[in-house]
C-alpha positions in Angstrom: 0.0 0.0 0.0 1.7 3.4 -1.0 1.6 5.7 1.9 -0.2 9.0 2.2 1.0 12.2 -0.3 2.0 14.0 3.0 4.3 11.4 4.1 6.0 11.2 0.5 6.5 14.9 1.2 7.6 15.0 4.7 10.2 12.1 4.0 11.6 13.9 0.6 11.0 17.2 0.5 14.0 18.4 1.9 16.1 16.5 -1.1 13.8 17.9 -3.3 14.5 21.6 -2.1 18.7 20.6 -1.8 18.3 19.8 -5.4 16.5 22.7 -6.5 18.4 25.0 -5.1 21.9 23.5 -6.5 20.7 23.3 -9.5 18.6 26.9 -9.2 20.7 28.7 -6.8 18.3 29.6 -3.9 15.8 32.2 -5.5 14.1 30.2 -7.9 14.7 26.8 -6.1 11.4 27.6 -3.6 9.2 28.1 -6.8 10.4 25.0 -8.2 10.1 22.9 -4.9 6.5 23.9 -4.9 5.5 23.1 -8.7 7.5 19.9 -8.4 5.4 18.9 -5.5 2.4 20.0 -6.8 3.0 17.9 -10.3 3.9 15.3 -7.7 0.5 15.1 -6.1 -1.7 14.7 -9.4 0.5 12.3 -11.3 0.7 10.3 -7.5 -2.2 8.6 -7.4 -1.0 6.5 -10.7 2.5 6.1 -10.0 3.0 2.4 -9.4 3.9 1.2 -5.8 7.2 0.1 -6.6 8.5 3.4 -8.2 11.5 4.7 -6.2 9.8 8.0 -5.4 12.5 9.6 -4.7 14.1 8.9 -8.3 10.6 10.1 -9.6 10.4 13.6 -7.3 14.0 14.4 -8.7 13.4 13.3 -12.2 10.1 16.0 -11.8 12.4 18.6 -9.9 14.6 18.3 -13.0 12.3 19.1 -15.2 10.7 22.1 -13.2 13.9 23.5 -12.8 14.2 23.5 -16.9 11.1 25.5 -17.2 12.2 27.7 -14.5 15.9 28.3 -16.7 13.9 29.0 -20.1 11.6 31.1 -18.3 14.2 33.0 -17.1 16.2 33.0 -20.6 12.9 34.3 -22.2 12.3 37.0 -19.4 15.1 38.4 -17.0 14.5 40.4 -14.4 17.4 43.2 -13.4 17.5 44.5 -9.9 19.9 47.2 -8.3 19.3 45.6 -4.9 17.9 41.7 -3.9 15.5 43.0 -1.0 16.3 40.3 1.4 18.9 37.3 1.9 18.3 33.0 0.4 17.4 31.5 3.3 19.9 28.7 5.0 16.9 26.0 4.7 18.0 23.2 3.1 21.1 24.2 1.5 23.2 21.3 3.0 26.4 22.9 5.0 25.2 26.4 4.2 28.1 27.9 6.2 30.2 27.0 3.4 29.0 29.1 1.0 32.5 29.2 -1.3 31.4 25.5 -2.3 27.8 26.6 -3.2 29.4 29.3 -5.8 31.9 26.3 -7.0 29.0 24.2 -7.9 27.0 27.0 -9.4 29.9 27.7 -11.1 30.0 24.5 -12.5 28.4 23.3 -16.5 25.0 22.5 -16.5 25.0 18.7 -17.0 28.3 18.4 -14.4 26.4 20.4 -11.9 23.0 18.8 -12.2 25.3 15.5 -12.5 27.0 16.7 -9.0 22.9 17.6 -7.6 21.3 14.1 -8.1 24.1 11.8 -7.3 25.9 14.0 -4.3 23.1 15.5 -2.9 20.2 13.3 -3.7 22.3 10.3 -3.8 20.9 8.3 -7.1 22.3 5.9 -8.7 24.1 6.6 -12.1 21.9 5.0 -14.1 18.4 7.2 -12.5 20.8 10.3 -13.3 21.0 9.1 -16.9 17.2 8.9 -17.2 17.1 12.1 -16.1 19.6 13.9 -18.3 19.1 11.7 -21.3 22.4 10.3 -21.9 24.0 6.9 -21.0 25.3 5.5 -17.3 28.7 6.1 -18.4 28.2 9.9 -19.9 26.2 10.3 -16.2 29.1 9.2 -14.6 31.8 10.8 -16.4 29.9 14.3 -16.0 30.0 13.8 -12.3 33.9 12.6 -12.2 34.2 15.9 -14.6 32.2 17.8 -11.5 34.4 17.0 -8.8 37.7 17.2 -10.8 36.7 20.8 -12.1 35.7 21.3 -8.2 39.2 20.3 -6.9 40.6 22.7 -8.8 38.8 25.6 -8.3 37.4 25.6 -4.5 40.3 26.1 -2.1 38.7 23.8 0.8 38.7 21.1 -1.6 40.8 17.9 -0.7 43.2 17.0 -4.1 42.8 13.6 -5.3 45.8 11.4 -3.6 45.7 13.6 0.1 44.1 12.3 3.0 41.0 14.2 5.1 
């Protein structure tokens, strides 16, 4: 029996939003957590009991987070001043923001690559699904992530050194 829509929420939610907002940055990553969520809850109802839910949230959060890029590409919006701060809510490790502006730094597929397996921790081959290339291209754009990370965030351990 699948459990309730609330639970599916409670128990992945916060991925959801850690995803967003590395693959968003933190303004747009709220809006997306919320459409994601709310696709979630119609399309719920059908999706079968043995779905990995939290595969299927991401694979959503993905796709939210594309509409909210081309929306953005199709309408920016300057501002002299942001009126208020991102919230530290589920940005894991907040404090450490340097490694947040690494990742956003980051190319697209490496940093979405870097988002679902590091953050939401899914298996290469769900990340493939989800950009639309193989296992291996999945797992060579993360490997590409963290190597382009080692060499441009200063906290960052190099390959070879110990913790």
């Amino acid at each position: 029996m699948k459990q309730p829509f609330e639970s599916v929420v409670a128990q992945h939610g916060a991925t959801v939003l850690r995803v967003c907002r590395v693959v968003l940055g933190p303004h747009d990553a709220d809006d997306a957590w919320s459409e994601t969520f709310l696709s979630a809850m119609r399309a719920y109802p059908d999706l079968p009991e043995t779905a990995n839910v939290e595969a299927w949230l991401v694979t959503i959060a993905h796709r939210k987070a594309i509409d909210v890029l081309r929306a953005a590409k199709r309408s920016p919006l300057p501002v002299d001043e942001v009126p208020e701060g991102p919230a530290a809510q589920g940005i894991p490790d907040s404090e450490d923001a340097g490694l947040w502006a690494a990742v956003k730094e980051l190319p697209n597929k490496q940093r979405q690559a870097i988002a679902y397996r590091y953050v939401a921790g899914l298996a290469y081959a769900e990340i493939a699904e989800i950009l639309g290339g193989t296992v291996d291209a999945a797992r060579r754009a993360a490997a590409d992530g963290l190597k382009n990370l080692r060499n441009t965030y200063p906290g960052a351990i190099k390959k070879g050194e110990s913790s």
